[in-house]
C-alpha positions as CSV (number, residue, x, y, z in Angstrom):
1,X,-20.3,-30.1,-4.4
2,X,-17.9,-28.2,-6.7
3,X,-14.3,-27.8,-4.9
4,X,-11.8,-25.6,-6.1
5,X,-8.6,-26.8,-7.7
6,X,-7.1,-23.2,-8.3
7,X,-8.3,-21.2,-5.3
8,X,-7.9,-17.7,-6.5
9,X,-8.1,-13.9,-4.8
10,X,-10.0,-11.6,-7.1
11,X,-8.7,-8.1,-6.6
12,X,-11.5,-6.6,-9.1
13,X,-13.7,-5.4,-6.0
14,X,-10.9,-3.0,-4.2
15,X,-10.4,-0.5,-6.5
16,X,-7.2,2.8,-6.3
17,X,-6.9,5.2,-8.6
18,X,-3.7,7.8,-8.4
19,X,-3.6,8.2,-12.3
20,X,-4.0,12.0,-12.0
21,X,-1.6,12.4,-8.8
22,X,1.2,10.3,-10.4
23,X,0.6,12.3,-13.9
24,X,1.9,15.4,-11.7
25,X,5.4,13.6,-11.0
26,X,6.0,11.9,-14.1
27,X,6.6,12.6,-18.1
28,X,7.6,11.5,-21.2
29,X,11.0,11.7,-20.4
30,X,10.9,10.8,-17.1
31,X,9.1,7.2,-18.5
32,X,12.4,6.9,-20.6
33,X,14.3,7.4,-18.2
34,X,13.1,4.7,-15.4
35,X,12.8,2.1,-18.3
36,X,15.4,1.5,-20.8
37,X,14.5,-2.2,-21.2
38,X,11.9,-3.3,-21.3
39,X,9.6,-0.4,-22.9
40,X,6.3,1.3,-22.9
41,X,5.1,3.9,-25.2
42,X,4.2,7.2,-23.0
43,X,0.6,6.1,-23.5
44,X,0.6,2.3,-23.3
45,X,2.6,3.4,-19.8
46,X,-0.4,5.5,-19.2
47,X,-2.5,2.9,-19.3
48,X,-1.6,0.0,-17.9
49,X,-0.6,2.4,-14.9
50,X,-4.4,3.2,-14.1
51,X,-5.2,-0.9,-14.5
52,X,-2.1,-1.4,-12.0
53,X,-3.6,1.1,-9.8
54,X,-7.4,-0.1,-10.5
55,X,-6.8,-4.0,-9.4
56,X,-3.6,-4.6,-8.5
57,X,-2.2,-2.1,-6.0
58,X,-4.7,-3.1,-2.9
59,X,-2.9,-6.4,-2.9
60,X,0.8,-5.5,-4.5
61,X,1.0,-1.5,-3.0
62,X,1.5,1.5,-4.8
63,X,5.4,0.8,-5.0
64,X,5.1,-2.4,-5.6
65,X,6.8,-3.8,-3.0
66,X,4.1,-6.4,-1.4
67,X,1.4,-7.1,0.9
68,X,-1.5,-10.0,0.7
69,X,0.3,-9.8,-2.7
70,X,4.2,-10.5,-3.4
71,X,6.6,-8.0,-4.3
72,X,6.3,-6.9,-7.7
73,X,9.4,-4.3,-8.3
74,X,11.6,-5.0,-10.9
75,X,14.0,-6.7,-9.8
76,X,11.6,-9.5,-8.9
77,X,9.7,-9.4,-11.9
78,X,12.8,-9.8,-14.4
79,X,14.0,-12.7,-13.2
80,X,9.7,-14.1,-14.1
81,X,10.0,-12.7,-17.7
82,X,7.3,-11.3,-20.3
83,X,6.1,-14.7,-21.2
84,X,5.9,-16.2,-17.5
85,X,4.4,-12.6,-16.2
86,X,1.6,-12.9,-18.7
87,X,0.4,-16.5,-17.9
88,X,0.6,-15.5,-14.4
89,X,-1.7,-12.2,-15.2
90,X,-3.9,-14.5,-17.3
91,X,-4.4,-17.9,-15.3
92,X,-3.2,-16.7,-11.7
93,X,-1.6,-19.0,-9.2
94,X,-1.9,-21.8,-6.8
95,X,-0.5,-18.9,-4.1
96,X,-3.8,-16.7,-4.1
97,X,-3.4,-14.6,-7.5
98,X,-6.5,-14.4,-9.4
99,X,-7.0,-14.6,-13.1
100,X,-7.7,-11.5,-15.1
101,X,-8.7,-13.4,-18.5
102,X,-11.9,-12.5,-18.1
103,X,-11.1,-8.5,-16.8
104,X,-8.3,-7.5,-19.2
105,X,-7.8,-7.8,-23.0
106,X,-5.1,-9.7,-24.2
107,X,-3.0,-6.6,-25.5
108,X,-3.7,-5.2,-21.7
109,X,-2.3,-8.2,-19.9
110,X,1.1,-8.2,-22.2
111,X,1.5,-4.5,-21.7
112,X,0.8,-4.9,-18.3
113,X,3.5,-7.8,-18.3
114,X,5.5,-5.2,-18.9
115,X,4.6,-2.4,-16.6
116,X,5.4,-4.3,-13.7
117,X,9.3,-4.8,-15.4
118,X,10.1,-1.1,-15.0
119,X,10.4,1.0,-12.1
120,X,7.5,1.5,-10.4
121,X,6.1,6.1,-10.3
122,X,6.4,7.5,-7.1
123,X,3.1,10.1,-6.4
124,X,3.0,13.0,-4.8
125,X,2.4,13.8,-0.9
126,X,-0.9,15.3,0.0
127,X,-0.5,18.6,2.6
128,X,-3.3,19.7,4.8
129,X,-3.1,22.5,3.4
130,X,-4.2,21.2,-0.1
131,X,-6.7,19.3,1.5
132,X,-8.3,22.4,2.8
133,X,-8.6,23.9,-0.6
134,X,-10.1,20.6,-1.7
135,X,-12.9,20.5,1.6
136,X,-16.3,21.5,-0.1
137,X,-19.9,22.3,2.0
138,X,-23.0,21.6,-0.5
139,X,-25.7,22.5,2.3
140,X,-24.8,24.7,4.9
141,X,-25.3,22.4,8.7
142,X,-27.0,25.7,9.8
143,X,-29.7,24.7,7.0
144,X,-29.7,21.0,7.6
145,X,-33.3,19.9,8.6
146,X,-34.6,19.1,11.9
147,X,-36.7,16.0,10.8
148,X,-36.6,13.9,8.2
149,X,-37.9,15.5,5.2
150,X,-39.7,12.6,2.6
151,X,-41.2,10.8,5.4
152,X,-39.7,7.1,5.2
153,X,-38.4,4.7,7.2
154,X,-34.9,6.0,7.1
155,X,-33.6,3.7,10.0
156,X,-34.3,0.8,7.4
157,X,-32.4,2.2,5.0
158,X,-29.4,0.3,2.8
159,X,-26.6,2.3,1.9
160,X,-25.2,0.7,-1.4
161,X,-21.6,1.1,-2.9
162,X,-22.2,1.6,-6.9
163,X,-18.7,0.8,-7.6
164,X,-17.9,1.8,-11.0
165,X,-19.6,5.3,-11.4
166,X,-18.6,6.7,-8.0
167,X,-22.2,6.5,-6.3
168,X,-24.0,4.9,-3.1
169,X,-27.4,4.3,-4.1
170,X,-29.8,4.9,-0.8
171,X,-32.8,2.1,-1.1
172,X,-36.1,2.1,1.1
173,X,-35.6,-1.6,3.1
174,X,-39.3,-1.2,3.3
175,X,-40.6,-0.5,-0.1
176,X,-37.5,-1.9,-1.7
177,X,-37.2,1.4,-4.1
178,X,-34.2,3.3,-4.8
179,X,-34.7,6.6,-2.6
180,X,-31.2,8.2,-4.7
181,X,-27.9,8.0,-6.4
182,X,-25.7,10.0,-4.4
183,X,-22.3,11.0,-6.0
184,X,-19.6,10.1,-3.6
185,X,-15.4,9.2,-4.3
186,X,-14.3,6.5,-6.8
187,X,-15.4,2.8,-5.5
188,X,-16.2,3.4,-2.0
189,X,-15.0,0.8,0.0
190,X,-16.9,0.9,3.3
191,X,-19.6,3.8,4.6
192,X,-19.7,4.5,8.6
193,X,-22.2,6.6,10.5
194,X,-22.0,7.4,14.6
195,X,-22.3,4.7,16.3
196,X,-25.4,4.8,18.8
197,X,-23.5,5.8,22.1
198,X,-25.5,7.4,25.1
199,X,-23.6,10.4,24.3
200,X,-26.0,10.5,20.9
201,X,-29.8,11.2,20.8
202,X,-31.7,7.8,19.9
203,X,-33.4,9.8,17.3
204,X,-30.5,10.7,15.5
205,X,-27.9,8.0,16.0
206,X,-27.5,6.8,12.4
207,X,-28.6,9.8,10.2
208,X,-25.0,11.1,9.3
209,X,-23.1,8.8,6.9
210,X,-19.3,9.2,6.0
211,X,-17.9,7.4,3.1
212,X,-14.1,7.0,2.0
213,X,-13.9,6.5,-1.5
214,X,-10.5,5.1,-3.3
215,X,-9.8,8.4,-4.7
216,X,-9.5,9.8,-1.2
217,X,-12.7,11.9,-0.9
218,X,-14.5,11.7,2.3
219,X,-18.2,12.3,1.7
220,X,-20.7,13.0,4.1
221,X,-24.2,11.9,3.5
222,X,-27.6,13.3,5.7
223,X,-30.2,10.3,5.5
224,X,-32.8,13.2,6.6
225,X,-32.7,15.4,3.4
226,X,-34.5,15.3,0.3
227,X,-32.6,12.9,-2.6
228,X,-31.2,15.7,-4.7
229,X,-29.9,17.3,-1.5
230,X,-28.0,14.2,0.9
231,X,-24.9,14.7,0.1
232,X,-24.2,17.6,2.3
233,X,-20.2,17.7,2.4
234,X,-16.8,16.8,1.4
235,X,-12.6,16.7,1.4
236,X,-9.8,14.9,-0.4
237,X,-7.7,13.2,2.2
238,X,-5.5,10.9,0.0
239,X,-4.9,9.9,-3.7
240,X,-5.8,6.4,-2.6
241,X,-7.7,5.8,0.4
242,X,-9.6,3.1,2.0
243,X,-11.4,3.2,5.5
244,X,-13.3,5.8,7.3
245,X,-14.9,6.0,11.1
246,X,-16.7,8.3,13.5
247,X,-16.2,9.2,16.7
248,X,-18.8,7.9,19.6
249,X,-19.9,11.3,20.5
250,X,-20.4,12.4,16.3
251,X,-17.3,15.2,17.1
252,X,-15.0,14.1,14.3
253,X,-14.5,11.8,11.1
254,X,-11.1,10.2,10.6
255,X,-10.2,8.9,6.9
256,X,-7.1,6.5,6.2
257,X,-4.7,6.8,3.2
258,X,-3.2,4.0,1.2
259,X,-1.1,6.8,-0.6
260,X,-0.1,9.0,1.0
261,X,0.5,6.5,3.8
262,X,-1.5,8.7,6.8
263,X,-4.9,9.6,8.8
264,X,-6.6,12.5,8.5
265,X,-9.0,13.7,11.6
266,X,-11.8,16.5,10.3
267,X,-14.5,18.1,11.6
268,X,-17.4,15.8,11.3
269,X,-20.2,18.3,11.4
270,X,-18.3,20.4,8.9
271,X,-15.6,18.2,7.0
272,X,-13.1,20.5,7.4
273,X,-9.6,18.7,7.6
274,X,-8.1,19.3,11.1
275,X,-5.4,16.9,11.5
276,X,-2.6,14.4,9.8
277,X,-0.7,11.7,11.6
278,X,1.6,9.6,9.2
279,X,1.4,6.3,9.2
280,X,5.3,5.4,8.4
281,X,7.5,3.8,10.8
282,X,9.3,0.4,12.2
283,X,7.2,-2.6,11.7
284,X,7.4,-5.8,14.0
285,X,10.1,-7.2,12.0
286,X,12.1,-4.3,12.9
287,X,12.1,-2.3,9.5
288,X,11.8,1.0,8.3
289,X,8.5,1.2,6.2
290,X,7.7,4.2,4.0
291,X,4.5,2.5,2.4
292,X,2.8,1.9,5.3
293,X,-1.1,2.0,4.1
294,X,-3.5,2.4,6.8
295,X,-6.4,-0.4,6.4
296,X,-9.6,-0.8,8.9
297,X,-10.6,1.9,11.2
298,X,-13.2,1.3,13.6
299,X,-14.5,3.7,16.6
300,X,-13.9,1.6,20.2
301,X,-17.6,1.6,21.5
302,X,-16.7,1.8,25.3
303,X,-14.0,4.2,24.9
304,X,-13.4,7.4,23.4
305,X,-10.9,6.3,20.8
306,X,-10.4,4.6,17.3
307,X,-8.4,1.2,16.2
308,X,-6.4,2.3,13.5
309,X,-4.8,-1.0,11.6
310,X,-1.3,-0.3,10.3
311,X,-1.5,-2.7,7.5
312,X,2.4,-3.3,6.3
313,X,3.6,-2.4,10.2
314,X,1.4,-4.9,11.5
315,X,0.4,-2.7,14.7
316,X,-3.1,-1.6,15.6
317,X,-3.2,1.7,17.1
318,X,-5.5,3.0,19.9
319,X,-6.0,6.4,19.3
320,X,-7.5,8.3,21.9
321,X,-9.4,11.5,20.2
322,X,-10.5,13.2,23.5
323,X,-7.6,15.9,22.9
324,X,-6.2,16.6,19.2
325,X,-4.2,18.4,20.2
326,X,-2.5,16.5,22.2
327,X,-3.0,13.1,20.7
328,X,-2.3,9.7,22.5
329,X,-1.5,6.3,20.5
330,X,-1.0,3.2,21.6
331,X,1.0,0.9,19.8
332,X,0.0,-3.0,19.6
333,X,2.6,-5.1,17.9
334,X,0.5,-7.9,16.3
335,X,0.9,-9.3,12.4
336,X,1.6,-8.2,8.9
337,X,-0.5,-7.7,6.9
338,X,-3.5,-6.2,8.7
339,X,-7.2,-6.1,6.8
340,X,-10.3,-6.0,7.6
341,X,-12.4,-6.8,11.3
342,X,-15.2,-6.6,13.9
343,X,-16.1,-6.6,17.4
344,X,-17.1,-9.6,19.3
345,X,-20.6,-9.0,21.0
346,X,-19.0,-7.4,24.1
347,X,-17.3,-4.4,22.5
348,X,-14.2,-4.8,24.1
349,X,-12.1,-6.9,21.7
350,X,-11.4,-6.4,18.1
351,X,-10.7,-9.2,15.8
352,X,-8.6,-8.4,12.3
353,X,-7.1,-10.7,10.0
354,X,-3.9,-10.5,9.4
355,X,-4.7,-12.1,6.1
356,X,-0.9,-12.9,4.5
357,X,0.1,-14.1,8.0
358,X,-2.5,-16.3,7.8
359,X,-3.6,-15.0,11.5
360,X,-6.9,-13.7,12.9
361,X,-5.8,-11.0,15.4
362,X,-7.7,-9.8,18.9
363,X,-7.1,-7.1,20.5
364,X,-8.4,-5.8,23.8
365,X,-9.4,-2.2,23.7
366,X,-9.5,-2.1,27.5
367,X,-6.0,-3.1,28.3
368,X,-4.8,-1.6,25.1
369,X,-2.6,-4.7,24.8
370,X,-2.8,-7.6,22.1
371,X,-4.8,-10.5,23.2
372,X,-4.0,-13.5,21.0
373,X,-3.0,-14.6,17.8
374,X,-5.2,-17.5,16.2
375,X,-4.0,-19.4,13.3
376,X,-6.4,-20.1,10.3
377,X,-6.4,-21.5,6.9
378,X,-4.9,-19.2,3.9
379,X,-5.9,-15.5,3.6
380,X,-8.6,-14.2,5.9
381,X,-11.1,-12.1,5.2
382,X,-14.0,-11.6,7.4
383,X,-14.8,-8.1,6.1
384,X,-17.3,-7.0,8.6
385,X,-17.4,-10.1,9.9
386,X,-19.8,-12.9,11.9
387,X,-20.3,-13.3,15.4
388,X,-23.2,-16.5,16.3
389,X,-23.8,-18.9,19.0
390,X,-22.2,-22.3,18.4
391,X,-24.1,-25.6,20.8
392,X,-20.6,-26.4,21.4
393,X,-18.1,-23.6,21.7
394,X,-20.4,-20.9,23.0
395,X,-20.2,-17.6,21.7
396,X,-17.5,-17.4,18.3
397,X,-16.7,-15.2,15.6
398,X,-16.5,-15.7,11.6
399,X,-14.3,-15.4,8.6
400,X,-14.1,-16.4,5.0
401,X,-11.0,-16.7,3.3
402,X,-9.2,-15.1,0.0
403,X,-7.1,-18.3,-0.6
404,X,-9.2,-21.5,0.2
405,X,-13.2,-22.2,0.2
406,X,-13.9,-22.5,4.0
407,X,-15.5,-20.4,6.6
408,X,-13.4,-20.9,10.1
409,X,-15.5,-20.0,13.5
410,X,-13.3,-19.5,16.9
411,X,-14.4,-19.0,20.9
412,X,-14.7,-15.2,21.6
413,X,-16.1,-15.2,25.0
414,X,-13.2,-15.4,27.3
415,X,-15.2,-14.7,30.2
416,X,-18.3,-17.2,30.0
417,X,-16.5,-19.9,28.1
418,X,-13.1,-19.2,29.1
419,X,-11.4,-23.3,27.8
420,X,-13.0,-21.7,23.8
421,X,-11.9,-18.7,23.9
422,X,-9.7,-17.7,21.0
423,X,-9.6,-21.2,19.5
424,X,-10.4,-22.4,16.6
425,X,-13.9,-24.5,16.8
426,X,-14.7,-25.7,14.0
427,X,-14.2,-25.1,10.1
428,X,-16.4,-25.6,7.1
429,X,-15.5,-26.5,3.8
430,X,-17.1,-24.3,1.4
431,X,-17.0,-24.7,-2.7
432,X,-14.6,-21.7,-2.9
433,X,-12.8,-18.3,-1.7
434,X,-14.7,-15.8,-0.6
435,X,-14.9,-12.3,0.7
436,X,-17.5,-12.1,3.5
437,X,-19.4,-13.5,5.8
438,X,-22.7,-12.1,7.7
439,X,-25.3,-13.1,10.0
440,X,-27.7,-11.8,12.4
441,X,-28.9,-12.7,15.9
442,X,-32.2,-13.8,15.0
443,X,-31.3,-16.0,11.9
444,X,-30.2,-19.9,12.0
445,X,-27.8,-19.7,9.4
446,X,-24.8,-18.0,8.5
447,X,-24.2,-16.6,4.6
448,X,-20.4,-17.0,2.8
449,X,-20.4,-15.6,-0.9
450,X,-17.5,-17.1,-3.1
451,X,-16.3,-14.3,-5.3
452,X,-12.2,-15.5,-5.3
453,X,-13.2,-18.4,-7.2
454,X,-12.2,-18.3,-10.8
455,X,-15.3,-20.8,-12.2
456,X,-18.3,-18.8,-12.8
457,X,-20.6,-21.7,-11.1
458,X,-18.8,-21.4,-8.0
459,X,-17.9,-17.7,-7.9
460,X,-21.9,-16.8,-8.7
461,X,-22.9,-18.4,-6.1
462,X,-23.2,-17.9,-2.1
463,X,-23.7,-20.7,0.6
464,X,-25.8,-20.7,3.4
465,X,-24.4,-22.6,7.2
466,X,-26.4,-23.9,9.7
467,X,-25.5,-22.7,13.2
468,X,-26.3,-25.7,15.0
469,X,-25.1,-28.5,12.4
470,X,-22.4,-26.6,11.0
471,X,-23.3,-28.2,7.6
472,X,-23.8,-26.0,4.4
473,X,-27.5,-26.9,3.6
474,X,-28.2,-24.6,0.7
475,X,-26.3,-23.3,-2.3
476,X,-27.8,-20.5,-4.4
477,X,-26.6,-19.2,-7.7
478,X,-27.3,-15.8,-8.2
479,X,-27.1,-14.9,-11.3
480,X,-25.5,-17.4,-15.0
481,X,-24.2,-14.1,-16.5
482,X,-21.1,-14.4,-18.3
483,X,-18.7,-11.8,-16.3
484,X,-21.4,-11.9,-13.3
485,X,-20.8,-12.1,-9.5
486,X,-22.3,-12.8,-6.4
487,X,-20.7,-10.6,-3.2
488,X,-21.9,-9.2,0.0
489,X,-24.6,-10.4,2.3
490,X,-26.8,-7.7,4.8
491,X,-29.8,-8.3,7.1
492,X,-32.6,-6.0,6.8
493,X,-33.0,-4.2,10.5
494,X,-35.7,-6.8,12.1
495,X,-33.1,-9.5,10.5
496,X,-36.2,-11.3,8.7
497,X,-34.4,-10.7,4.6
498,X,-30.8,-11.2,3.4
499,X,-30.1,-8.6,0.9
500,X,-27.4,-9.7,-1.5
501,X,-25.0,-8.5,-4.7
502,X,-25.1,-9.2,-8.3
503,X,-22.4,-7.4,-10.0
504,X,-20.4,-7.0,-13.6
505,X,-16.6,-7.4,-12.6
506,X,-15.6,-5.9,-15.9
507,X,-15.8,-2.2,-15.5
508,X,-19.7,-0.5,-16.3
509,X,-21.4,2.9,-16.5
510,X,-24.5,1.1,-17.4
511,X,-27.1,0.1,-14.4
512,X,-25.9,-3.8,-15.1
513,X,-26.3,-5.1,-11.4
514,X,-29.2,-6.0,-9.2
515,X,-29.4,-7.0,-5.3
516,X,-31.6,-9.8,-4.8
517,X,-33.4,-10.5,-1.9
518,X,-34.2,-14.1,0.1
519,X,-36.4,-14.4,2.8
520,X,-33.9,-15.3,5.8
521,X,-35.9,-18.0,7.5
522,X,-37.1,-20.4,4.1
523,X,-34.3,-19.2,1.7
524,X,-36.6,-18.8,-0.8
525,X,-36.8,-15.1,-3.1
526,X,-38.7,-12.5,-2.4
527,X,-37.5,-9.7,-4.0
528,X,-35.4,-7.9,-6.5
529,X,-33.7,-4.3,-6.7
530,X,-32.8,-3.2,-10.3
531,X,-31.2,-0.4,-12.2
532,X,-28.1,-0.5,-9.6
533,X,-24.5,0.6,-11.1
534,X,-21.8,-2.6,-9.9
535,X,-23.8,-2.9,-6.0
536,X,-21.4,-4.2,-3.6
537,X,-21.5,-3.7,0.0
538,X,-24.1,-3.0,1.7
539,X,-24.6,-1.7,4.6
540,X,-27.9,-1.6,7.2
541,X,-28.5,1.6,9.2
542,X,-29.7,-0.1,12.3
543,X,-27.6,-3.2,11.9
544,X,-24.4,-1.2,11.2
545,X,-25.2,1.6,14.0
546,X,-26.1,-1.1,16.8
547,X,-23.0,-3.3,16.3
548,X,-25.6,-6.5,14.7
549,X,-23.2,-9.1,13.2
């Protein structure tokens, strides 16, 4: 097996662009001014401030100050230097900073060397009131239909992110044909529909989608309409944006900004914004935090509330939505800096990494109190994460991690196997970083992708677990490509096929990628989708509405 001697975490697939809301506060003059040494022309500052903004900011912030990333302001970098700043940008770092030689020009990574040397623009706030002039309705919900209209199996449906051109491409899981290319925000990070509570009809749980793009725009998606005609409404929330969620009973949408650093509650049947709660405040070490960027939001499924995660505050907040007006919030001290998480099988506990504190964090949505604090390997990431039966340990959960090649499984079942719970149980070395992990209930193995990794080999490649053995038993390279990657893993509904990724990391408007498909018992290919723009996630409608992990 191929092991990683420069683990690596490659920002390319969380993508923020505030180009245009920065523009507003900043000039020519104003460039001078913040930068007497070192120097950017007005348009080489331009520049290298939408690649900053593109790949770095997720992991650095917006003002630079550090998250899963180290500080980068000024007076930090100075002391590095042009010369040492570039071979950092170029070749990355034994701490968890990717290379970009193969993402950025030569010429880019100098200027950019230099860019992170001068004071770092400040963008504008984002009123409700703007947001409001920025809410659009494309199909009235008086017209929407009251059936599904092209006569598919619509709960089978995958609902691809197309990174780089803005789009989530809707594919038949049956016929494996792409049904549309609906236009949506900037490089979507994650889509979320309402949840199937009893408060829903069965026949509609799952037909309204909600995506959060990095731009900010909320977009709502009906699964029910014709192609030209699903993407029925949306609103700006942010400049930079990441998570969105819906509420159990399908009343209201909430979107959560990286910049500016708040939530934003709207009208789900409607998108009309109704709502902002900053995000700002004290963190758990006690300081004052203006950049405080809010990550994962998930809907609570036996409660009528969200989990908001305060990324740089390290707090999770309950939020009970019964009452808007009148809004209650929880508070959970817990870890910097929070990420990405699931449920465990119950419902009642969420588990986030708290990926630079090298922590996997559970809460209990029932108490409202923090659970535990588990501590794993470098930098996880368990995205939407794993949850599997282990013949030892019982019932566990799953993540991969940004800074070293293993997948690490703990005990999440405090109540039938009470001496595992919240434990680690067993780890398993994998060829390299990664960014998620997936299984499903009726499937022996569990599926790791390695896309940190800096070695094509390894980083085109995704590994495949056996439950029982723990052993990896099967590597499969996805694609030899130069500037090719493997990412993402998703079940079909019936949990029979893996669907997974093959995308360009260097920025495309061409239909490059392609998701190939493996037959989840014998590994072996089945299928293949083409003419996809960068795929990425992907997400399941019955496997995401029904909590399947």
């Amino acid at each position: 097996m191929i092991r990683s001697s420069r683990p690596s975490v490659r920002t390319g697939i969380s993508v923020s662009t505030l180009s245009l809301a920065i523009s507003l506060t900043i000039g020519g003059a104003g460039i001078a001014a913040q930068a007497a040494t070192p120097t950017l022309s007005e348009a080489d500052f331009e520049a290298s401030k939408t690649i900053y903004f593109q790949r770095c900011a997720g992991c650095h912030g917006t003002l630079r100050k550090g998250a899963t990333g180290k500080s980068l302001e000024p007076k930090e970098t100075q002391k590095l230097g042009q010369e040492r700043l570039e071979k950092i940008i170029k070749f990355g770092t034994e701490g968890g900073m990717n290379n970009f030689d193969d993402i950025m020009t030569a010429d880019e990574i100098k200027k950019m060397a230099t860019y992170i040397q001068m004071e770092p623009p400040i963008p504008p706030e984002m009123s409700l009131a703007l947001m409001k002039e920025r809410h659009k309705v494309f199909v009235d919900p008086k017209d929407y239909p009251s059936k599904p209209l092209h006569g598919r199996n619509w709960k089978n449906f995958f609902l691809v992110i197309e990174r780089d051109v803005g789009k989530v491409a809707i594919i038949d899981g049956d016929k494996k044909e792409v049904v549309a290319h609906v236009p949506t925000g900037y490089a979507v990070h994650v889509l979320k529909a309402a949840e199937h509570h009893k408060s829903l009809h069965a026949k509609d749980a799952g037909r309204f989608w909600y995506t959060q793009g990095r731009d900010g725009k909320l977009t709502k998606i009906d699964l029910w309409q014709t192609p030209d005609k699903m993407k029925v409404a949306e609103v700006q929330i942010a400049y930079d944006a990441r998570d969105v969620a819906v509420s159990g009973d399908g009343k209201y949408v909430v979107g959560g900004g990286y910049w500016p650093p708040h939530f934003v509650i709207a009208d789900a049947h409607t998108m009309e914004p109704l709502k902002v709660v900053s995000a700002r405040g004290v963190n758990v070490d006690g300081n004052y935090v203006n950049e405080s960027r809010v990550a994962a939001i998930y809907d609570t499924p036996n409660h009528p509330s969200w989990l908001v995660s305060m990324k740089e505050l390290g707090q999770m907040w309950q939020v009970d939505y019964s009452d808007i007006d009148n809004l209650k919030i929880t508070k959970m001290d817990t870890a910097k800096f929070l990420h990405d998480g699931f449920y465990d099988p119950t419902g009642r506990y969420f588990q986030i990494a708290a990926n630079a504190s090298n922590k996997m964090v559970v809460v209990d949505t029932e108490t409202q109190k923090l659970t535990k604090l588990i501590d794993v390997d470098k930098l996880p990431h368990p995205g939407p994460g794993a949850n599997w039966i282990d013949p030892k340990c019982g019932p566990v959960g799953g993540t991969v991690h940004l800074g070293v090649g293993k997948v690490t499984a703990w005990g999440n079942d405090p109540k039938g196997h009470p001496d595992q719970a919240w434990k680690v149980c067993y780890e398993t070395e994998t060829d390299g970083p990664g960014v998620f992990i997936r299984t499903h209930p009726k499937s022996d193995y569990v599926w790791a992708d390695q896309t940190k990794h800096p070695e094509p080999e390894v980083q085109q490649s995704v590994q495949v677990i056996d439950k029982k053995t723990r052993e990896i038993i099967k590597t499969i390279r996805l694609t030899d490509k130069p500037g090719y990657a493997a990412v993402h893993m998703e079940f079909n509904a019936d949990g029979t096929e893996v669907w997974t990724s093959v995308w360009n990391r260097k920025d495309s408007k061409e239909p490059n990628g392609e998701i190939i498909i493996f037959d989840a018992k014998t590994l072996e290919e089945k299928a293949r989708v083409k003419g996809l723009f960068a795929p990425t996630g992907k997400f399941n409608v019955h496997n995401r509405i029904n909590h399947v992990t």
